[in-house]
C-alpha angles and dihedrals in degrees: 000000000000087000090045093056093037086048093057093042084060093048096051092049089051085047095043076049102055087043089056084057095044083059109061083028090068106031084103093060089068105025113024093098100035085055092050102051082051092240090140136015106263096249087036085061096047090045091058092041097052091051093058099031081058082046096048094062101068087048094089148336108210098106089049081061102065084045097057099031110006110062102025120046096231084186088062099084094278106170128198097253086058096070084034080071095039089066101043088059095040086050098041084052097043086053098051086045093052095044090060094046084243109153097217134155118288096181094052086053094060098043088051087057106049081041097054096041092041082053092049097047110034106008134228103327095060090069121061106234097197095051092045087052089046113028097033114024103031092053083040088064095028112052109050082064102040087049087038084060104047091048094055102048086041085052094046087044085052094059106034090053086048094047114128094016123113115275104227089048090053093045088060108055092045100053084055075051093055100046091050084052096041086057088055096051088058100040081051093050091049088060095047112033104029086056097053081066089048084058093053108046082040087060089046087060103039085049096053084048086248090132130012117267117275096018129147120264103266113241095265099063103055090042083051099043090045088047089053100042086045095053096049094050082052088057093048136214089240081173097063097029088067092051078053106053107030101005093076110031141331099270112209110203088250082064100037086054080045105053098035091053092053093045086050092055096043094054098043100056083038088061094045094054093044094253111149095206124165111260082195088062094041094052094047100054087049094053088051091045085050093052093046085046098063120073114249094012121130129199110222095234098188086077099040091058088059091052094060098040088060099050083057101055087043104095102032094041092049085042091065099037081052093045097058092046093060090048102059086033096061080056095094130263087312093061096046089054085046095054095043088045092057088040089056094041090044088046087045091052090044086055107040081049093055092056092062086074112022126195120182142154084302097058112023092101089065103114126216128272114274117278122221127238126275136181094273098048087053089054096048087053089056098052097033111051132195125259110292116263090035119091124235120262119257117263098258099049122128109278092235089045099140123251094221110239120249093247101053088037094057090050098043112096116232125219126215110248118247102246086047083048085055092050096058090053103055092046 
């Protein structure tokens, strides 16, 4: 019993751990916009975010509750040093994304992981197939382009309605706008993602007998789980906040208000119906529709390949991490030290990686090198015209080249070019 007990001790410290990670992976899901159109200081932003992320888990536990008895069967023979495993591989995955400044999924990668070490260990019987199908991989389609489409006609809404009015008034109040939204975000991520850590700390302790089977997360783990979660978006993933806000697209604060409404929307009717969807994947969605909704704007889809590549590769590559984990975990003790030895030495690399090229709250504003242009971008700029009285750019131009805005275009002098200057003289 005593190695029952130590075990899940060691099991909550790895999920208060991953939770710590899921943190400063998503605080670009709620601020990254908000930080590139300059609405808020960048620390001032994560601040924000980390109190209501903190708020927003005690909102709700429904979505604790699929964790803990919807995907994985806790009544199959699922031992302790099985989710041990599950987050090993869910953490191992959220730092190389974030290492790469990849957006991807934090909550697939913790559902690949619980998936692939429960397969390892106790075989098919012990996932339920049909909630992992509805409640995982449908919403995981579904909702980047439920969330995609809501943001573009929002954003076409924004600036139809804002058509004719001076530019700076409008910035302002949307950039109020975007701080009120950006709030929501947070508070709605706090409700989605802080409980998926609440699930599993609950099934560590259902599985060592601790509380009875489908029970309510106690009081201290979701304190705990919204303390954790809070303190890694304070933190901030300064990486993938800068994909987010100048990877994808050039976000205007008409878009930024735009994207983060409709994220907002999405995860909040996702908590409420028990759906335990990625805010990385909704956000996202929302950053790229906001980008097709403005006229002129381009999404940089080289990175948004990439994007989508890595929320792919999510689920299968944190199920084999995971799997050999369990593995060397059902060893014994020794192969439970040996797995969280390698964890500490792969998270250490990763760290000590990540210093060769920092990026941090002072930099995190520098947008990437210019893009060149593909066969989408060039669509999209035929369907999708500059402003009326601006030419187009050339064809080769850089995927993220400017459309000049109405306001600087009008004041700027123009100069006759030299061959028409050569005309006149010769008349």
């Amino acid at each position: 019993m005593e190695h029952i007990t130590l075990l899940i001790g060691i099991v909550i410290v790895t999920a208060l751990v991953f939770d710590f990670t899921n943190g400063f992976h998503d605080t670009a899901n709620a601020m990254a916009t908000t930080i590139s159109t300059g609405a808020l200081r960048p620390k001032t932003a994560v601040a924000m975010s980390a109190v209501l992320n903190l708020v927003g888990a005690f909102l709700s536990v429904e979505v604790a509750k699929t964790i803990s008895g919807g995907i994985i069967d806790e009544a199959s023979g699922i031992r302790p040093e099985v989710i041990f495993a599950g987050l090993v591989g869910a953490i191992v995955w959220n730092l190389v994304t974030w290492l790469a400044g990849l957006p991807s999924s934090s909550s697939h990668a913790l559902f690949g992981g619980l998936i692939g070490a429960t397969l390892v260990s106790v075989g098919t019987h012990g996932v339920h197939g049909e909630a992992v199908v509805m409640k995982v991989l449908i919403p995981a389609v579904a909702a980047p382009f439920v969330a995609g489409l809501a943001s573009m006609a929002a954003t076409r809404l924004t600036y139809r309605l804002a058509r004719g009015r001076d530019e700076a008034d409008t910035a302002k109040g949307y950039r109020a706008g975007q701080i009120a939204s950006a709030a929501l975000v947070s508070l709605a991520h706090g409700t989605n993602d802080a409980q998926k850590t609440m699930g599993v700390i609950t099934l560590a302790l259902i599985t060592g007998g601790v509380v009875a089977p489908h029970a309510d997360p106690p009081l201290w783990v979701i304190a705990s789980a919204g303390l954790a979660i809070a303190l890694g978006t304070y933190l901030g993933g300064w990486r993938i906040i800068r994909t987010m806000g100048k990877g994808i697209t050039d976000i205007q604060p008409p878009q930024g208000f735009a994207a983060q409404t409709g994220a907002a929307a999405t995860i909040l009717a996702s908590s409420h119906l028990g759906f335990a969807l990625s805010t990385t994947q909704v956000c996202s969605g929302s950053v790229m529709g906001s980008g097709l909704g403005r006229k002129g704007g381009v999404v940089r889809w080289s990175t948004a390949g990439r994007m989508v590549a890595a929320w792919a590769l999510t689920l299968p590559a944190a199920g084999a991490v995971a799997a050999g984990a369990a593995f060397l975990a059902g060893q014994g003790t020794w192969g439970v030290g040996a797995v969280a030895v390698l964890a500490l030495g792969v998270c250490g690399a990763i760290w000590a990686a990540s210093r060769r090229k920092p990026i941090d709250h002072t930099n995190v504003n520098e947008g990437p090198a210019a893009e060149p242009v593909g066969v989408v971008t060039a669509a999209l700029r035929a369907v999708s015209p500059p402003p009326a009285g601006h030419p187009a750019p050339p064809a080769d131009a850089p995927a993220d080249a400017a459309v000049p805005d109405l306001a600087v275009a009008t004041d700027t002098p123009t100069t006759p070019a030299p061959h028409a200057q050569a005309a006149t003289v010769t008349r």
